[in-house]
C-alpha positions as CSV (number, residue, x, y, z in Angstrom):
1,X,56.6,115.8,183.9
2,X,57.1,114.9,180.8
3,X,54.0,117.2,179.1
4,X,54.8,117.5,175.4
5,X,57.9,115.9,175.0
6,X,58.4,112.9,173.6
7,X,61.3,110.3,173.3
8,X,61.8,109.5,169.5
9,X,63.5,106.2,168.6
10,X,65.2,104.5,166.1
11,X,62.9,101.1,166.1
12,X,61.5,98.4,168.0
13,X,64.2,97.5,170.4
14,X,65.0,101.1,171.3
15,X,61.1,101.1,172.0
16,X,61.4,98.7,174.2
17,X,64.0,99.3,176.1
18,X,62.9,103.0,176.6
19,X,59.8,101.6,178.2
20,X,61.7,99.0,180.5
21,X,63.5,102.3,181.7
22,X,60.3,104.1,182.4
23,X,60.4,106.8,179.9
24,X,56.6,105.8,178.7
25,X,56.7,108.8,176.1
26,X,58.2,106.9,173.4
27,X,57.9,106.4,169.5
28,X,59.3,105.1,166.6
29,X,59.1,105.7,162.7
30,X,59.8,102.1,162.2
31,X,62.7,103.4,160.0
32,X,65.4,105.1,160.7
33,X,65.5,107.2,157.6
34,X,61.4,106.8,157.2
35,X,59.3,109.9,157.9
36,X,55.7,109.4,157.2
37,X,54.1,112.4,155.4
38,X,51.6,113.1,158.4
39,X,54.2,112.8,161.0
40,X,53.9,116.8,162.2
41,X,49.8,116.1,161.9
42,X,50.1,113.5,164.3
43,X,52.6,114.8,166.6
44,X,50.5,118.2,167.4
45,X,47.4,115.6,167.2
46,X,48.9,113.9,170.6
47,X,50.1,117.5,172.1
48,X,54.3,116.8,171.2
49,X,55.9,120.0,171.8
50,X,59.4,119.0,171.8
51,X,61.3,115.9,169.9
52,X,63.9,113.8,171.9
53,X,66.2,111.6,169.2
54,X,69.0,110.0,170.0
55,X,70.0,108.7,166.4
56,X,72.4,105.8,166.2
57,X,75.8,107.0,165.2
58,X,76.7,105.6,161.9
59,X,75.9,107.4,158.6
60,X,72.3,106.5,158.3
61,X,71.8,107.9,162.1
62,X,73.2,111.2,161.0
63,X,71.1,111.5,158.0
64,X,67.6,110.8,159.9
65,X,69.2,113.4,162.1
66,X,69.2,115.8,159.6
67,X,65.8,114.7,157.2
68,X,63.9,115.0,161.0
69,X,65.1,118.4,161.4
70,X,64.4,119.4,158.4
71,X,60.8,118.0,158.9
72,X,60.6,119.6,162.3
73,X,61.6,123.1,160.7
74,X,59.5,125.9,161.3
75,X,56.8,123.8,162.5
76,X,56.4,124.6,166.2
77,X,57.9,121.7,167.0
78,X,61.1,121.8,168.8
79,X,64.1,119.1,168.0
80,X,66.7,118.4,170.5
81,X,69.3,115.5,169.2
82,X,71.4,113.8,171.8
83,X,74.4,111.7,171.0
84,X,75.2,108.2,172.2
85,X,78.4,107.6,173.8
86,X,81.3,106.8,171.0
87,X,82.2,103.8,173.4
88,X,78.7,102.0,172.4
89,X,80.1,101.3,169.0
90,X,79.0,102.8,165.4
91,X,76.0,101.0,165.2
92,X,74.5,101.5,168.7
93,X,71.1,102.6,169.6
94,X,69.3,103.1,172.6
95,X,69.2,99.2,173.4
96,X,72.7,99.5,173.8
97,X,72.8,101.7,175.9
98,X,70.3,99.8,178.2
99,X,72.3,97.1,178.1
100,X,75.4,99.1,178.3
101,X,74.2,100.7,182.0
102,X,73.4,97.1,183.0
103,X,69.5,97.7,183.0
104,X,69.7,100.4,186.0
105,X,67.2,103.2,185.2
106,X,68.7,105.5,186.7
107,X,71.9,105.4,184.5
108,X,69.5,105.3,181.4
109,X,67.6,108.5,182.4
């Protein structure tokens, strides 16, 4: 299943549409560029072993990239970071990409 790992978005919408997919381990900082000083306290508080982030690919994306790895370092925690397709345009997020696979689950997962 899905023991440890959870999806990390980039805000609401990306939320949401992780959860219309069916990927119920999902989060958000509310911020793309926003990492609250507890976050590595409440991630081992709720058993995260491993980070999913799929950060949206303009300049701001790449940077929360980066400050959440560095956050992540050395702390047990393990960060995977997953590019969107180029095709979904600089700004894309995860919503996009719902919309993007027509809403089909299967093509989102």
């Amino acid at each position: 299943g899905t023991s440890g790992t959870l999806v990390l978005a980039n805000g609401e919408p990306s939320v949401l549409a992780c959860l219309a997919a069916g990927v119920d381990n999902v989060a958000s900082l509310f911020g793309e560029i926003s990492v609250p000083p507890t976050l590595i306290q409440d991630l081992k508080g709720i058993g995260v072993k491993r980070v999913l982030y799929f950060p949206d690919l303009d300049t701001t994306g790449k940077r929360a990239a980066g400050l959440l790895a560095r956050t992540l370092m050395e702390t047990g925690i393990e960060l995977q970071v997953f590019r969107l397709p180029e095709a979904l345009g600089q700004k894309a997020d995860l919503n996009d990409l719902w919309v993007e696979v027509k809403f089909d689950r299967s093509r989102f997962q």
